[in-house]
ZALOKE-89173 format. One record per atom (N, C-alpha, C): residue number from 1; chain; atom name; x, y, z. Coordinates in Angstrom, 3 decimals. Atoms other than C-alpha are relative to their C-alpha. Example, Ala and Ser with C-alpha at 12.3 -4.5 7.8 and 13.67 -1.06 7.14 Angstrom:
<mardrens>
<i=1; ch=A; at=N; x=0.890; y=-1.190; z=0.000>
<i=1; ch=A; at=CA; x=12.300; y=-4.500; z=7.800>
<i=1; ch=A; at=C; x=0.900; y=1.200; z=0.000>
<i=2; ch=A; at=N; x=-0.820; y=-1.190; z=-0.060>
<i=2; ch=A; at=CA; x=13.670; y=-1.060; z=7.140>
<i=2; ch=A; at=C; x=-0.770; y=1.090; z=0.730>
</mardrens>
This chain:
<mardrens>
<i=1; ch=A; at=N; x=-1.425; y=-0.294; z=-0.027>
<i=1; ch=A; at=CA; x=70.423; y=92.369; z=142.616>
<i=1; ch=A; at=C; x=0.794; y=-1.273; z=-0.295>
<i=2; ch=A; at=N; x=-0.692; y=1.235; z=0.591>
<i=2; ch=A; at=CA; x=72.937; y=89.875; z=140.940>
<i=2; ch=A; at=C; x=1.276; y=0.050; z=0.918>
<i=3; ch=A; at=N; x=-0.943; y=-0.071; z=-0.966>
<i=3; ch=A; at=CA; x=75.142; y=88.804; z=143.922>
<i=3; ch=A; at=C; x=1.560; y=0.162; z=-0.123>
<i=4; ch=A; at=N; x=-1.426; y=-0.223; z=0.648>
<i=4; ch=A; at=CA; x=78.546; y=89.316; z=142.221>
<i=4; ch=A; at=C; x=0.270; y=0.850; z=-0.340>
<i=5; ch=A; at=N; x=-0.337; y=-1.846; z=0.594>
<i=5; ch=A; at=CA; x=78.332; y=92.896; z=141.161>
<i=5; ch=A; at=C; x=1.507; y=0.435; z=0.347>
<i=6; ch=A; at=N; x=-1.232; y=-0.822; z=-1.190>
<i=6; ch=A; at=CA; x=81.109; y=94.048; z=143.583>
<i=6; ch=A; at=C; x=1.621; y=-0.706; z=0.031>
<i=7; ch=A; at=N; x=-0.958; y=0.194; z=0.074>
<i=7; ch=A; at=CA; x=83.481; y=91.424; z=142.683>
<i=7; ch=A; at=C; x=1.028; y=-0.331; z=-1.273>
<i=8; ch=A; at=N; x=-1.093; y=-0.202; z=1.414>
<i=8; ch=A; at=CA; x=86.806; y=91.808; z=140.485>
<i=8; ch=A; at=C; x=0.439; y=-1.386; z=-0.187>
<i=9; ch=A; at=N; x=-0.516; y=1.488; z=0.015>
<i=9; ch=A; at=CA; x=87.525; y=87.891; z=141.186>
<i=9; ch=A; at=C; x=-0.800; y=-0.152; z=-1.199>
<i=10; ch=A; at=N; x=0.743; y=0.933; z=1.004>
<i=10; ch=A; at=CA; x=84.608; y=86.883; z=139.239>
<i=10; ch=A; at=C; x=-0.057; y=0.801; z=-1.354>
<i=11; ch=A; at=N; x=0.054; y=-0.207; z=1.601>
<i=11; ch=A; at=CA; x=85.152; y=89.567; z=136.064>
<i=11; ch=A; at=C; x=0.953; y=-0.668; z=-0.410>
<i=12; ch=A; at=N; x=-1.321; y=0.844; z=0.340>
<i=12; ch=A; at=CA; x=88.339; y=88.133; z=136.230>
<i=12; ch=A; at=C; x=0.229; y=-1.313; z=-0.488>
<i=13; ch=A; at=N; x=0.848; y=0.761; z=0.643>
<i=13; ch=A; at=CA; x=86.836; y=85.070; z=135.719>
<i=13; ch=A; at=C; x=-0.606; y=-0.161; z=-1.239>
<i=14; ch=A; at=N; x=0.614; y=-0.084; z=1.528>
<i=14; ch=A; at=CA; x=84.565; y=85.653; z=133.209>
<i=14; ch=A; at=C; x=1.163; y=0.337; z=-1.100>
<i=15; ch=A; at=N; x=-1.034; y=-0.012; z=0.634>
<i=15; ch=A; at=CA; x=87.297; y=87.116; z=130.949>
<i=15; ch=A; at=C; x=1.227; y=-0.819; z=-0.364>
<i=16; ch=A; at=N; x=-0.694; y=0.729; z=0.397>
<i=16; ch=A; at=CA; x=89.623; y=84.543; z=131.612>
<i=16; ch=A; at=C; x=-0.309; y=-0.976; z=-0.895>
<i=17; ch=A; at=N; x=0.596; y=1.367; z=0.533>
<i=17; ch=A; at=CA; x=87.397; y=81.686; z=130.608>
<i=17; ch=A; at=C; x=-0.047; y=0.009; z=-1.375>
<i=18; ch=A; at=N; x=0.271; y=-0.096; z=1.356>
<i=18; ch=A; at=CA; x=86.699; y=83.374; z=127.251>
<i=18; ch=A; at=C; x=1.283; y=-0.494; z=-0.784>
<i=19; ch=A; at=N; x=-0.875; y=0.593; z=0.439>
<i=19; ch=A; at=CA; x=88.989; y=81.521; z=124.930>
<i=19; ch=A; at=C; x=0.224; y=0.796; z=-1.539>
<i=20; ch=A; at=N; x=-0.310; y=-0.236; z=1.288>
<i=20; ch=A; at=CA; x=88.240; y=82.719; z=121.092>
<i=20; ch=A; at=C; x=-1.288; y=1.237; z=-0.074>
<i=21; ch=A; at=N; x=0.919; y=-1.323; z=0.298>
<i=21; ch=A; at=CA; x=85.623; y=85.547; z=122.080>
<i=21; ch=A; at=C; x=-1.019; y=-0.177; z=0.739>
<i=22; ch=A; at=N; x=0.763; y=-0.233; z=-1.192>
<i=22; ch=A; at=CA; x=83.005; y=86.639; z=124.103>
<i=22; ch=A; at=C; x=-1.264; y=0.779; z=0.079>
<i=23; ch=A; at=N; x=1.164; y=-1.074; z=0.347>
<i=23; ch=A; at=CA; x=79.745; y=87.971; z=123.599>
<i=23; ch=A; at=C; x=-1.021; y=-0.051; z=1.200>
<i=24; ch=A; at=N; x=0.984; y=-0.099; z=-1.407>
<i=24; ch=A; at=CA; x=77.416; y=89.471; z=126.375>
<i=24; ch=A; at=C; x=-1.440; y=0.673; z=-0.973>
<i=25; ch=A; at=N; x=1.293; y=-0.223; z=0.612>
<i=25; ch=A; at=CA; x=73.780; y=89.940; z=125.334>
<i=25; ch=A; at=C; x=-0.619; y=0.505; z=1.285>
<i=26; ch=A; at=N; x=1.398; y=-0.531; z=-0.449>
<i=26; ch=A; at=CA; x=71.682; y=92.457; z=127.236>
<i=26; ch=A; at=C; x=0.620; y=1.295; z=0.627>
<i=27; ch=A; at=N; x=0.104; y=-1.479; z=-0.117>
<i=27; ch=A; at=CA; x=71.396; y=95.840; z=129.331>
<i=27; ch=A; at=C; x=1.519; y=0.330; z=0.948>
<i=28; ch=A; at=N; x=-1.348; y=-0.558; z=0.033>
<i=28; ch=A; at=CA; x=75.068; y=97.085; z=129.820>
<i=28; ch=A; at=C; x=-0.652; y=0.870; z=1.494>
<i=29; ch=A; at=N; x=0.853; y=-0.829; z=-1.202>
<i=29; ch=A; at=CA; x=72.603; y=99.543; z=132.753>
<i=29; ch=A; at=C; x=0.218; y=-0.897; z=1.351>
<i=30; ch=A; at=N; x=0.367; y=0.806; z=-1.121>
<i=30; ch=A; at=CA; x=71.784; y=97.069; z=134.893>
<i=30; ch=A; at=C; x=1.668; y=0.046; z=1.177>
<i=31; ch=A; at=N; x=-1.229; y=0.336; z=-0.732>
<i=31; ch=A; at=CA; x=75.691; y=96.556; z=135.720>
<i=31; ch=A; at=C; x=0.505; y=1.545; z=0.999>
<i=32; ch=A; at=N; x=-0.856; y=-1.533; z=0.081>
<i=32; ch=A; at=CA; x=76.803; y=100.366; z=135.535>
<i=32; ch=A; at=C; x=-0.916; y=0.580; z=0.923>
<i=33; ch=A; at=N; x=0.903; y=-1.077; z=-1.109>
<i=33; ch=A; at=CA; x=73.605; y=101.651; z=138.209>
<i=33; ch=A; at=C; x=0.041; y=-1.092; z=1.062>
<i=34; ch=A; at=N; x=0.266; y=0.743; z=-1.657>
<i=34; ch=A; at=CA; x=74.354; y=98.674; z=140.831>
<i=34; ch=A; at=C; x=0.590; y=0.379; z=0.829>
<i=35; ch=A; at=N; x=-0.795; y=-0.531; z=-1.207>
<i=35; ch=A; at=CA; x=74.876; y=99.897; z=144.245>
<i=35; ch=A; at=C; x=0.978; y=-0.776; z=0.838>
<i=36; ch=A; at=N; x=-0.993; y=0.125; z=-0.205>
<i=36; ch=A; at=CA; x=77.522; y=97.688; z=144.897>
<i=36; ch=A; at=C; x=1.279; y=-0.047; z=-1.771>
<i=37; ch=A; at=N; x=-0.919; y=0.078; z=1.258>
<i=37; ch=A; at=CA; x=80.263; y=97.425; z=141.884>
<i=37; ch=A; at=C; x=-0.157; y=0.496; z=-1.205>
<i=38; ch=A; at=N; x=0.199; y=-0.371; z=1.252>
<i=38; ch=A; at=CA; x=78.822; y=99.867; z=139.726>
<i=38; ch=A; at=C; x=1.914; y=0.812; z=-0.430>
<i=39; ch=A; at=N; x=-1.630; y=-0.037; z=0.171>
<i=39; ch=A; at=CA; x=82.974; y=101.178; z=139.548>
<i=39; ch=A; at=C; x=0.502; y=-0.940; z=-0.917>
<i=40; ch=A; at=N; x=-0.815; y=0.846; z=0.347>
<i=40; ch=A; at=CA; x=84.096; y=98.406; z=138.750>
<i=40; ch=A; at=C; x=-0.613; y=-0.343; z=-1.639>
<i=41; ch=A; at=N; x=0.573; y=0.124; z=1.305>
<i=41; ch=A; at=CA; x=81.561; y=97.823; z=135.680>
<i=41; ch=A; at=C; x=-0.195; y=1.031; z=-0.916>
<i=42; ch=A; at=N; x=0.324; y=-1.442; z=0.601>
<i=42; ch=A; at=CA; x=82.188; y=101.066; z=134.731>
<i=42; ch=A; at=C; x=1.221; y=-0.133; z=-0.939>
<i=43; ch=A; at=N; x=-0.925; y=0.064; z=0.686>
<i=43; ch=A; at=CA; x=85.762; y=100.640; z=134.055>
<i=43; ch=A; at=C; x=0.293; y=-1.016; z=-0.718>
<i=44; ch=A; at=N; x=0.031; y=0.976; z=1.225>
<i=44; ch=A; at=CA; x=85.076; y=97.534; z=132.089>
<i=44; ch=A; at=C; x=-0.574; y=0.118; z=-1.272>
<i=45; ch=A; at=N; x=0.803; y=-0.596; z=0.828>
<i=45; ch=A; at=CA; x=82.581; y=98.961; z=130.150>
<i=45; ch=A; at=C; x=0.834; y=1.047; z=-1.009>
<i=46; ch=A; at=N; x=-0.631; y=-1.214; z=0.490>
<i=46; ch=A; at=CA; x=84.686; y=102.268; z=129.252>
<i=46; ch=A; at=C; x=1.221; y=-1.074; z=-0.581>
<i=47; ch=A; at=N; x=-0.986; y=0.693; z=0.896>
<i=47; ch=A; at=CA; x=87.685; y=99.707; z=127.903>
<i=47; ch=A; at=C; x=-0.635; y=-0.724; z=-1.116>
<i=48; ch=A; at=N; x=1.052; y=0.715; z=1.409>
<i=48; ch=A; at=CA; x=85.075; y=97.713; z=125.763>
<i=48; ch=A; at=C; x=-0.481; y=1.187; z=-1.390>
<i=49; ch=A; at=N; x=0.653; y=-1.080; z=0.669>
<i=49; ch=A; at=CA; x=83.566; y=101.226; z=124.510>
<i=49; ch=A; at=C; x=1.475; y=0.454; z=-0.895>
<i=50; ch=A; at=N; x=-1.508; y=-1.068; z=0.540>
<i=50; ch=A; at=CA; x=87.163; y=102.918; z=123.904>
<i=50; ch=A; at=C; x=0.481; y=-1.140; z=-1.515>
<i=51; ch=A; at=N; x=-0.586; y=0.931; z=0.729>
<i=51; ch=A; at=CA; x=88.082; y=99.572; z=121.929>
<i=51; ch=A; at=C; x=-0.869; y=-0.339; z=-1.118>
<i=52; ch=A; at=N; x=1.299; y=0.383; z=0.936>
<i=52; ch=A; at=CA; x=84.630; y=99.749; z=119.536>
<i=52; ch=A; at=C; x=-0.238; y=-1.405; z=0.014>
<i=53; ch=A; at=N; x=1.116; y=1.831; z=-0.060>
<i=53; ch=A; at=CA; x=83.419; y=96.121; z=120.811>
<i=53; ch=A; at=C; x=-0.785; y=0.276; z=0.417>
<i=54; ch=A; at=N; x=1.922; y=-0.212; z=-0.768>
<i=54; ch=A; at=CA; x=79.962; y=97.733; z=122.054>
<i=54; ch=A; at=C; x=-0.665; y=0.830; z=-1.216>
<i=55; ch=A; at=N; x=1.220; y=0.349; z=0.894>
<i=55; ch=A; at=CA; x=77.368; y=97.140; z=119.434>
<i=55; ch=A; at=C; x=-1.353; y=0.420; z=0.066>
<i=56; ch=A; at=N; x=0.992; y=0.506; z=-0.133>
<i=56; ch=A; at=CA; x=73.724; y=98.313; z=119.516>
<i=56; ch=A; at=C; x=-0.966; y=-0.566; z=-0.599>
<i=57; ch=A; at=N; x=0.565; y=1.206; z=0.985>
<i=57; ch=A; at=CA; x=72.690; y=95.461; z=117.942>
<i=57; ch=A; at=C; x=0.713; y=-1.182; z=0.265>
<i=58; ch=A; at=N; x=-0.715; y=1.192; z=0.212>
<i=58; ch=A; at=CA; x=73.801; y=92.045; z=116.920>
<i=58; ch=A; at=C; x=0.970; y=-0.042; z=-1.403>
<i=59; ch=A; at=N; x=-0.072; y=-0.004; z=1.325>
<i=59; ch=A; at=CA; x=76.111; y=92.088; z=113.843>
<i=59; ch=A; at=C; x=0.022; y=-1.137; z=-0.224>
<i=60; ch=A; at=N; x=0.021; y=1.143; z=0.599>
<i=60; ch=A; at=CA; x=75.745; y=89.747; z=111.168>
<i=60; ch=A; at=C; x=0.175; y=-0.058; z=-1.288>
<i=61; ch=A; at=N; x=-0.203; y=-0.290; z=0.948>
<i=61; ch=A; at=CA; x=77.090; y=88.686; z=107.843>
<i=61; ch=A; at=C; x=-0.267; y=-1.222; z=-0.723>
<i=62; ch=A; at=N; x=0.262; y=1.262; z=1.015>
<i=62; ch=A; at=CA; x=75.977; y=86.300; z=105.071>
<i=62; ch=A; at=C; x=1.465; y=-0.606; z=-0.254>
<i=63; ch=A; at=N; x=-1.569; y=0.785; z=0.271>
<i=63; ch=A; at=CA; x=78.573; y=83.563; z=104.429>
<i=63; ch=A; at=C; x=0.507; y=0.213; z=-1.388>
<i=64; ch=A; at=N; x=-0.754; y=0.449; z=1.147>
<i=64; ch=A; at=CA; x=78.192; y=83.533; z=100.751>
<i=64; ch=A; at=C; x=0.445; y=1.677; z=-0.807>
<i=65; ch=A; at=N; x=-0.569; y=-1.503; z=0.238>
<i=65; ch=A; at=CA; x=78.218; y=87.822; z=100.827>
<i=65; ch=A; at=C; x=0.964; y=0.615; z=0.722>
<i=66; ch=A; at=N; x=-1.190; y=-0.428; z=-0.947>
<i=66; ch=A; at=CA; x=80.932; y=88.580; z=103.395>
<i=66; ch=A; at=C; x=-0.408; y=1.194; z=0.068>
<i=67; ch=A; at=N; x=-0.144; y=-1.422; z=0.229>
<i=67; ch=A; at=CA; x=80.304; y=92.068; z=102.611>
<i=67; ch=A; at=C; x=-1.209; y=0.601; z=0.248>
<i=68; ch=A; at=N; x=1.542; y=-0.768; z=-0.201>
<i=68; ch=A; at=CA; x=76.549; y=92.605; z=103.636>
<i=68; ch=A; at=C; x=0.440; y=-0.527; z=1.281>
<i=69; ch=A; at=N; x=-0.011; y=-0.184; z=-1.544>
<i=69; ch=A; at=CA; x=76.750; y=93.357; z=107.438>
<i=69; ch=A; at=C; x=-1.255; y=0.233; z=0.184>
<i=70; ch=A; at=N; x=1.181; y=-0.583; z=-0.266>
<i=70; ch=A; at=CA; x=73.761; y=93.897; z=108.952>
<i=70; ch=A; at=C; x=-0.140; y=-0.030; z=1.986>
<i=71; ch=A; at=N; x=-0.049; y=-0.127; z=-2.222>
<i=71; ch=A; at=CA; x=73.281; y=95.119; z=113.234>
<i=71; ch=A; at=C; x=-1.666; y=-0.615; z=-0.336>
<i=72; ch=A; at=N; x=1.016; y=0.640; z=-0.577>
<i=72; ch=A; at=CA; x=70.317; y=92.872; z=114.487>
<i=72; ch=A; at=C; x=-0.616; y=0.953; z=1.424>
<i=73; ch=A; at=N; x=0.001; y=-0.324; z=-1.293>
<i=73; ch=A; at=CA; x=68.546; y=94.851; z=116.935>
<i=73; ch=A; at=C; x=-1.426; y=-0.419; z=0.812>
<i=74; ch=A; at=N; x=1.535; y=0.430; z=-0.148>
<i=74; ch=A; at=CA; x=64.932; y=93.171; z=117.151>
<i=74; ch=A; at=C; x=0.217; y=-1.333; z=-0.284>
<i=75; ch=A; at=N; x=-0.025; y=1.338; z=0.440>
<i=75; ch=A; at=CA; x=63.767; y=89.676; z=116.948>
<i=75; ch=A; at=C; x=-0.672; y=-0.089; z=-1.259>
<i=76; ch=A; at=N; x=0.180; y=-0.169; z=1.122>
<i=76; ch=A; at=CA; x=62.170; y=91.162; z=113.989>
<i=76; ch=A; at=C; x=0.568; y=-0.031; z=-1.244>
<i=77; ch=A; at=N; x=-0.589; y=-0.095; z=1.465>
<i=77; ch=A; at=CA; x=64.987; y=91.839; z=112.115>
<i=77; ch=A; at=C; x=0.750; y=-1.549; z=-0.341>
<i=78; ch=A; at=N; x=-0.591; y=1.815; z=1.038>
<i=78; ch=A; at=CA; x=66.246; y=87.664; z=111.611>
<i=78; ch=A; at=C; x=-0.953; y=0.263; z=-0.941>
<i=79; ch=A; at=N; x=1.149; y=0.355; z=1.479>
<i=79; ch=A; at=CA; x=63.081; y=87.439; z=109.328>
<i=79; ch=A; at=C; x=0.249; y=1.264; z=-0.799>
<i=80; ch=A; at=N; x=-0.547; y=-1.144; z=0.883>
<i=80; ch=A; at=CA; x=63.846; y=91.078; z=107.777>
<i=80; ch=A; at=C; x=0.850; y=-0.125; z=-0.785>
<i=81; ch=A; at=N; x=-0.864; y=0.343; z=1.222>
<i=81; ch=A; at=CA; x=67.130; y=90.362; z=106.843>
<i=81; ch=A; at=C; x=0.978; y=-1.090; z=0.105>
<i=82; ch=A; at=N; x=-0.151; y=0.981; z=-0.392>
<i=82; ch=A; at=CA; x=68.056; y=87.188; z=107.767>
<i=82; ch=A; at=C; x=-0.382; y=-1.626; z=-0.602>
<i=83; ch=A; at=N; x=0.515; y=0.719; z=-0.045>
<i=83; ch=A; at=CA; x=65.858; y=85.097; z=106.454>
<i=83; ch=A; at=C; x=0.274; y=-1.588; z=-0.917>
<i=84; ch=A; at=N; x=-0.990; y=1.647; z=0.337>
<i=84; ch=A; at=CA; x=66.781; y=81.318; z=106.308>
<i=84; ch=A; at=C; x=1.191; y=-0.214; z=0.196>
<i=85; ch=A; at=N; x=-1.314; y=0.011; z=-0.355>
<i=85; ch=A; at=CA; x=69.709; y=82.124; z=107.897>
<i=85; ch=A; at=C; x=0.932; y=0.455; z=-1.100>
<i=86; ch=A; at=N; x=-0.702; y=-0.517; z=0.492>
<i=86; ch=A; at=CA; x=71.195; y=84.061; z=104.945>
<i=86; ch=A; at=C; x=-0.091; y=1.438; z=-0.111>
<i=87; ch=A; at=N; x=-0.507; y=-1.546; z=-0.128>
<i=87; ch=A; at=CA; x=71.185; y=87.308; z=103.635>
<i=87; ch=A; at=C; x=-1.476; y=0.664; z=-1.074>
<i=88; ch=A; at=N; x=1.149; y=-0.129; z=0.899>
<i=88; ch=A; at=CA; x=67.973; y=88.896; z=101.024>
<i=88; ch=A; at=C; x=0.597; y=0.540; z=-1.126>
<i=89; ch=A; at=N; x=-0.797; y=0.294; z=0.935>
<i=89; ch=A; at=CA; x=70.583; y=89.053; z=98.316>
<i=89; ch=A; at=C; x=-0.417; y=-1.536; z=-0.458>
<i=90; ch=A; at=N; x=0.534; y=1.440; z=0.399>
<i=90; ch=A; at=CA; x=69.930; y=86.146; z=96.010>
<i=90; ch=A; at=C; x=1.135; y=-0.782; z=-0.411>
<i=91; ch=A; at=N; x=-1.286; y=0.652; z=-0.067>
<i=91; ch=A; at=CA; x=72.040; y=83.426; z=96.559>
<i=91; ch=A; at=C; x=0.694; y=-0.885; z=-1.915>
</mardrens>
C-alpha cells in the first residue's frame, strides 16, 4: 500500500510541481482499487480521461517526420519503430 493514497494535499502537490507537463508511467488500477483514496483517484483519473490525456501507450514522433506518431506500448516496440531514436522512414 503506497502511504499517500488518501491524501488530496499530496495530489495537490504533485500537480502543482508540474511546470510544462507531466507524465505518469504505469497501472492507473493500482490507485483507483486502494482502500483508502480510491475516490479521490477516481476523480482525477475521470478529469484526465474526459480531457483525452490517458494513453495506452507511450506516444511518439520522429523529429524529422512530425507526422508519424506512433503509441509505444512494449519495450519491444523502441526497436520496432523507433529504432536509433528515429522513425523507420528513411531519413
Amino acid at each position: 500500500m503506497i502511504g499517500f493514497m488518501d491524501s488530496p494535499e499530496r495530489l495537490n502537490v504533485l500537480l502543482s510541481r508540474a511546470r510544462n507537463g507531466l507524465i505518469l508511467i504505469g497501472n492507473s488500477q493500482t490507485f483507483l482499487h486502494s482502500r483508502k483514496g480510491g475516490g479521490l483517484w477516481k476523480r482525477f483519473f475521470t478529469l484526465l480521461e474526459k480531457g483525452q490525456y490517458v494513453y495506452q501507450g507511450f506516444p511518439v514522433k520522429c523529429e524529422k517526420h512530425p507526422g508519424q506518431v506512433v503509441l509505444l506500448k512494449g519495450a519491444s516496440d523502441f526497436d520496432d519503430h523507433c529504432p536509433d531514436g528515429g522513425c523507420t522512414e528513411p531519413w
